[in-house]
C-alpha positions in Angstrom: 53.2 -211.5 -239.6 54.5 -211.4 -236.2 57.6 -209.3 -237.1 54.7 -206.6 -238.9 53.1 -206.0 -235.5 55.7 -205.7 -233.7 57.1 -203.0 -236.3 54.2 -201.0 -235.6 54.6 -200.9 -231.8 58.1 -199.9 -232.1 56.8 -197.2 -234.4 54.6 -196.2 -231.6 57.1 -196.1 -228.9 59.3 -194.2 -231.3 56.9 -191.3 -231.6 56.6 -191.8 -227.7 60.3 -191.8 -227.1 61.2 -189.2 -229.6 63.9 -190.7 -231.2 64.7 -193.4 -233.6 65.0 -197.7 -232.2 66.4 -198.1 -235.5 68.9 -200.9 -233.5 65.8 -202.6 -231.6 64.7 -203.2 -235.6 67.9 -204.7 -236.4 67.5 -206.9 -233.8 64.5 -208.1 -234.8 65.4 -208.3 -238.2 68.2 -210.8 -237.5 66.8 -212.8 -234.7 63.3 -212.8 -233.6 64.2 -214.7 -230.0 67.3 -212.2 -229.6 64.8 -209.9 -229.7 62.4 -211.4 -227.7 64.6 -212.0 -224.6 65.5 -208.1 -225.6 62.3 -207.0 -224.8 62.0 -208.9 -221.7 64.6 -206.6 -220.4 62.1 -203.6 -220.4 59.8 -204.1 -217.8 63.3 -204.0 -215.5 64.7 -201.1 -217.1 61.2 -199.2 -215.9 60.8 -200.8 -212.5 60.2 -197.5 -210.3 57.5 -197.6 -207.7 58.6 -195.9 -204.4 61.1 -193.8 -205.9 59.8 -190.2 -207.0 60.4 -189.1 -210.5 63.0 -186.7 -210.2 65.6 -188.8 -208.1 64.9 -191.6 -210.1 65.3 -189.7 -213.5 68.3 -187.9 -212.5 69.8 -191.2 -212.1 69.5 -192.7 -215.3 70.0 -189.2 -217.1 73.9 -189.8 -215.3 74.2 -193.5 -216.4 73.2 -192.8 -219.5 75.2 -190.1 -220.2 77.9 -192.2 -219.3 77.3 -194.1 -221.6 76.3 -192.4 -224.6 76.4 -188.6 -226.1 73.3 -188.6 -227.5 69.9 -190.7 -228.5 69.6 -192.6 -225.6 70.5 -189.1 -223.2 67.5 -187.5 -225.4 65.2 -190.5 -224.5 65.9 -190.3 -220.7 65.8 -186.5 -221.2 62.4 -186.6 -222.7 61.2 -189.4 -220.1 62.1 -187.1 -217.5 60.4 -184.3 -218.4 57.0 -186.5 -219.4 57.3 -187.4 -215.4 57.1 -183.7 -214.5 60.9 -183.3 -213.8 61.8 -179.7 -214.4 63.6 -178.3 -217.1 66.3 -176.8 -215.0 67.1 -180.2 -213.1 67.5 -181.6 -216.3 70.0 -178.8 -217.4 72.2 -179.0 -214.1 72.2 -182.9 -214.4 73.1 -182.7 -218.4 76.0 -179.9 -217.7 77.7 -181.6 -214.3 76.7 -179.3 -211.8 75.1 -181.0 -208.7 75.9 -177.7 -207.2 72.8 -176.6 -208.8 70.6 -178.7 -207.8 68.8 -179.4 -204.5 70.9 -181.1 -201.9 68.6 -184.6 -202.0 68.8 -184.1 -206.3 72.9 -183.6 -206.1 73.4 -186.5 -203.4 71.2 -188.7 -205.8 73.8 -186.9 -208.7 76.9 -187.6 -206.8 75.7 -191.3 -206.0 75.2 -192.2 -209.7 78.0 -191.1 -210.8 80.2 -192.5 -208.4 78.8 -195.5 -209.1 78.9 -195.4 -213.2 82.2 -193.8 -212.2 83.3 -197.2 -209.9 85.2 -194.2 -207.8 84.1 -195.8 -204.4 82.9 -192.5 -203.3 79.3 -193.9 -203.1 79.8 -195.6 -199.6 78.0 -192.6 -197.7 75.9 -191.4 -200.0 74.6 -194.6 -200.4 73.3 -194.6 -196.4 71.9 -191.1 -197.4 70.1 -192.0 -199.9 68.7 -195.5 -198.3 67.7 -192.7 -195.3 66.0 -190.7 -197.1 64.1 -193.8 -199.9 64.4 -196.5 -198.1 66.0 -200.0 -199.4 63.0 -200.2 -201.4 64.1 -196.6 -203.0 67.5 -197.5 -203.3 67.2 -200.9 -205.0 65.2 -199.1 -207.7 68.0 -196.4 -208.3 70.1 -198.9 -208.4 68.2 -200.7 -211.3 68.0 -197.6 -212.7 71.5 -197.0 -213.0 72.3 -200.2 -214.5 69.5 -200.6 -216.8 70.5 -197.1 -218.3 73.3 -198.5 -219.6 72.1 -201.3 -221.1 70.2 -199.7 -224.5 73.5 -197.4 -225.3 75.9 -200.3 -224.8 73.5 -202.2 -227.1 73.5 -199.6 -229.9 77.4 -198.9 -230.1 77.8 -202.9 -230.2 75.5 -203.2 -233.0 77.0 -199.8 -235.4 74.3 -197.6 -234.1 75.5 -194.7 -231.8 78.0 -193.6 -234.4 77.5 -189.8 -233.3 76.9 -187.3 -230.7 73.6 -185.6 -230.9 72.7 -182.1 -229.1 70.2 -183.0 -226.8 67.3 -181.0 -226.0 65.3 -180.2 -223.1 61.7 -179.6 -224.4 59.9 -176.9 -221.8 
């Protein structure tokens, strides 16, 4: 009974997200507190309250994409833009070019990716970006970054990101 409901509320957040959770069903279909302690990890991997939308997004749009080639960069993609960010950020931050983006957007670019990266090139822009967000800011970017990669890793452990998707950015 319990499994049904929940079916239909990851039905829901499919339509929401866009694309398929296909993976978050298998886990549910094998282990009911696996997937439980799963869906604990959601409230972190949304925790953004100082942060604006666009830093934040372009964020997790990088880690993802580090991650993955396709679903999961389509459900950041189509988060960002339900928060308002625009079309064209989302296009500079799917093709690599901070260069097009504004100089807070490409710092916040150049930061995540360094960081997914583990370059060390994230010392400085990480003052920058605690200048301009505060610690508060910057501990939610930081969340961000890391709980992007969590749903991509997931899916390739369990035989689910098998392919690269184009990914879309609705206008």
């Amino acid at each position: 009974m319990i499994r049904k409901l929940i079916l239909k509320r990851l039905d829901k957040e499919e339509r929401s997200l866009g694309e398929s959770l296909d993976y978050v069903r298998h886990i549910l279909r094998t282990s009911l507190p696996a997937f439980f302690k799963f869906a604990l990890f959601t409230p972190l991997s949304q925790h953004r309250r100082k942060l604006p939308p666009a830093p934040y997004r372009v964020a997790r749009i990088v880690a993802t994409r580090d991650e993955d080639c396709g679903t999961c960069v389509q459900i950041e993609v189509n988060l960002a833009r339900k928060d308002g960010v625009p079309a064209e950020v989302i296009r500079a931050v799917l093709n690599n070019r901070p260069e097009d983006l504004t100089p807070e957007l490409a710092d916040v670019h150049r930061f995540a990716k360094a960081v997914v990266e583990a370059s060390g090139g994230e010392g400085e822009l990480r003052q920058r970006l605690r200048e301009r967000y505060g610690e508060e800011g910057l501990v939610e970017m930081a969340l961000g970054i890391a709980a992007a990669r969590v749903f991509p890793v997931t899916k390739r452990a369990l035989g689910y990101a098998t392919s690269c998707d184009l990914v879309t950015v609705k206008v």
